[in-house]
PyMOL CGO cylinders between C-alpha atoms (Angstrom):
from pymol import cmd
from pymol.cgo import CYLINDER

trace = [
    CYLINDER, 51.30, 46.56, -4.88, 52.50, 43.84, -2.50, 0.3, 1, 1, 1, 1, 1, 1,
    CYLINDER, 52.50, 43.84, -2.50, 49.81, 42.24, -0.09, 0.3, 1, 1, 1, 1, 1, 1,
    CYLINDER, 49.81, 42.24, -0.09, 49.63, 42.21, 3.45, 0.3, 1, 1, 1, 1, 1, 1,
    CYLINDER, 49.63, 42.21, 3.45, 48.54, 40.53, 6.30, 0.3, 1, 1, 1, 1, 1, 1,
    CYLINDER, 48.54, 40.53, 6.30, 47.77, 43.13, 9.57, 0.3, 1, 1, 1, 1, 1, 1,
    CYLINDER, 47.77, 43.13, 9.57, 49.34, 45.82, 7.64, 0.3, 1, 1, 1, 1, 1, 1,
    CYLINDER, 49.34, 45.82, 7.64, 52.68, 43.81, 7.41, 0.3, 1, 1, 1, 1, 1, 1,
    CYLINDER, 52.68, 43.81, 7.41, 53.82, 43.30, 4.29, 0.3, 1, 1, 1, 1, 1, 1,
    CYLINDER, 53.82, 43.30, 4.29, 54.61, 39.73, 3.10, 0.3, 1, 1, 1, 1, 1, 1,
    CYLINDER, 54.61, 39.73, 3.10, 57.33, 37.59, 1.70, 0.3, 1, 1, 1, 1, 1, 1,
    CYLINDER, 57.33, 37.59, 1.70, 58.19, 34.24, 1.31, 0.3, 1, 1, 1, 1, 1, 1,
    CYLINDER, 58.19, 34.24, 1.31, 58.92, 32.26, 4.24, 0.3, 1, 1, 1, 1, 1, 1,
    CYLINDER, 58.92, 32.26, 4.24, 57.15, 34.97, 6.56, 0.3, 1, 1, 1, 1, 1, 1,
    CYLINDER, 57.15, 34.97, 6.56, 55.00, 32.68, 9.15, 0.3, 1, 1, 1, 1, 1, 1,
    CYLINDER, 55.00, 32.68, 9.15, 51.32, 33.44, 8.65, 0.3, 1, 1, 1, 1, 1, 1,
    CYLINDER, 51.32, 33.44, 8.65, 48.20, 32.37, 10.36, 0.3, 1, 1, 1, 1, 1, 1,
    CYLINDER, 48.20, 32.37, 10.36, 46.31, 29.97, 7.97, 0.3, 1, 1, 1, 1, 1, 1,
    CYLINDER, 46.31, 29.97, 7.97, 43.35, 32.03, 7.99, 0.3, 1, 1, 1, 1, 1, 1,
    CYLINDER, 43.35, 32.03, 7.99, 44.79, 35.46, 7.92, 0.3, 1, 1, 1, 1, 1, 1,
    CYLINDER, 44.79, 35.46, 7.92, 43.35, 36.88, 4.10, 0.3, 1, 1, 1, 1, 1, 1,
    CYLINDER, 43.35, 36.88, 4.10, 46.07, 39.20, 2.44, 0.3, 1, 1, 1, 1, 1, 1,
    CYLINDER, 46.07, 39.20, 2.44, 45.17, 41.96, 1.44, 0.3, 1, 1, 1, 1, 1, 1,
    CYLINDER, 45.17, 41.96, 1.44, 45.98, 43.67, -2.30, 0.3, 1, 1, 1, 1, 1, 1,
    CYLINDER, 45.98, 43.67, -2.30, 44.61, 47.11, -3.26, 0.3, 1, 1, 1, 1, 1, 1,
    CYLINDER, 44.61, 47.11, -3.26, 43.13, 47.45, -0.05, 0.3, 1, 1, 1, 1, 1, 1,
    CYLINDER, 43.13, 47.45, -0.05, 40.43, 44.43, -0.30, 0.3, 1, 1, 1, 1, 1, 1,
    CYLINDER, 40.43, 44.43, -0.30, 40.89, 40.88, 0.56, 0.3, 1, 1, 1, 1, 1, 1,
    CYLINDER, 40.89, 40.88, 0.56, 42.42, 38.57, -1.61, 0.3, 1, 1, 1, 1, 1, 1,
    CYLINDER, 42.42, 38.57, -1.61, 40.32, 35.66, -3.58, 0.3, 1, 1, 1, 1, 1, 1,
    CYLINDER, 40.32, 35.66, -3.58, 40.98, 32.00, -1.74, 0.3, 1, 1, 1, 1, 1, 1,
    CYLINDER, 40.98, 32.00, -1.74, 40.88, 29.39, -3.57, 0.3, 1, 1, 1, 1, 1, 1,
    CYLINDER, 40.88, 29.39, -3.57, 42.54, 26.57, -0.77, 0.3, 1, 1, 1, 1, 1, 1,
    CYLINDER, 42.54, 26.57, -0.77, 45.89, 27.72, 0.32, 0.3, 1, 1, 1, 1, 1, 1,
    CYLINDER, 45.89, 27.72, 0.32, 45.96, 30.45, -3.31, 0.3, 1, 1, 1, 1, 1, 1,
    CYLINDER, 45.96, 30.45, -3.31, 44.92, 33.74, -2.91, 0.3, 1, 1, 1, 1, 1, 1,
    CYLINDER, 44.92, 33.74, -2.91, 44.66, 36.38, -5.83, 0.3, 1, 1, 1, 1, 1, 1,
    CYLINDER, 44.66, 36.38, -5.83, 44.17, 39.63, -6.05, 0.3, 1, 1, 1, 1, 1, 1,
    CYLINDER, 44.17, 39.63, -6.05, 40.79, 41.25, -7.99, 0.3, 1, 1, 1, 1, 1, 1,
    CYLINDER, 40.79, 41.25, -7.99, 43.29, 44.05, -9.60, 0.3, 1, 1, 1, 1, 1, 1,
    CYLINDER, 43.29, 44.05, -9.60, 46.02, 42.55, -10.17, 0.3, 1, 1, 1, 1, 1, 1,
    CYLINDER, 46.02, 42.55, -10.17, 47.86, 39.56, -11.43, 0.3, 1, 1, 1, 1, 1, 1,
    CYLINDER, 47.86, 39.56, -11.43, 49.59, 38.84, -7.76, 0.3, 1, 1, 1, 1, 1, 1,
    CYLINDER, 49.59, 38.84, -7.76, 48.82, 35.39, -6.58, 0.3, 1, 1, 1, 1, 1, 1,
    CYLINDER, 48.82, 35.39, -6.58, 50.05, 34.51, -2.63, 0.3, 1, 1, 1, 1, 1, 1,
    CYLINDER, 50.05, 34.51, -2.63, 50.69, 30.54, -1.85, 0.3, 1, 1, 1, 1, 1, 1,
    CYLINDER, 50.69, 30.54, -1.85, 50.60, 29.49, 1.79, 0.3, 1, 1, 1, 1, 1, 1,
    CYLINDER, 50.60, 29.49, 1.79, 52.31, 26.41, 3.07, 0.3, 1, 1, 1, 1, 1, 1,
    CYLINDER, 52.31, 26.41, 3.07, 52.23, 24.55, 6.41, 0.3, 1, 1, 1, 1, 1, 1,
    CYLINDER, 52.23, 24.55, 6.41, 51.94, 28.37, 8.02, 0.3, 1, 1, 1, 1, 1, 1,
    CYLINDER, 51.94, 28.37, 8.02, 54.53, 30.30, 6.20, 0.3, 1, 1, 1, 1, 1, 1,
    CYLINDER, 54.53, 30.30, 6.20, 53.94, 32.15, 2.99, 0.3, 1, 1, 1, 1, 1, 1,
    CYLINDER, 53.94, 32.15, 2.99, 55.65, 29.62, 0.37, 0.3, 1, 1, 1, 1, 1, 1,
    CYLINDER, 55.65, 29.62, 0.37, 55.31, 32.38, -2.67, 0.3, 1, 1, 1, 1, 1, 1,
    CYLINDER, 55.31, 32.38, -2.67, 53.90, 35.64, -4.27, 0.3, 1, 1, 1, 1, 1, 1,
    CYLINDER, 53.90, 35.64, -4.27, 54.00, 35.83, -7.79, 0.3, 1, 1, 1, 1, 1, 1,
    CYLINDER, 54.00, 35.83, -7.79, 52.64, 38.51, -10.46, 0.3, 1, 1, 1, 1, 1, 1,
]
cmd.load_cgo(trace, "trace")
């Protein structure tokens, strides 16, 4: 399942809002500084100076 951010889905280099959460299986992502992982899944999401910098499974 590929996360989201306001029902958009990402990919790298897509300008986010530093404190938008993505969303994976419809519930927020863990943060963990600029990581984010999913609770379901092995999909990780790494922000970067406002842009998504990856999303890896």
């Amino acid at each position: 399942m590929a996360p989201t951010v306001h029902g958009v889905e990402l990919s790298p280099g897509e300008e986010v809002d530093d404190r938008d959460i993505p969303i994976c299986h419809d519930e927020p992502m863990a943060r963990a500084g600029d990581l984010f992982s999913c609770h379901q899944c092995p999909t990780v999401v790494e922000y970067d100076d406002g842009l998504v910098f990856d999303i890896r499974n």
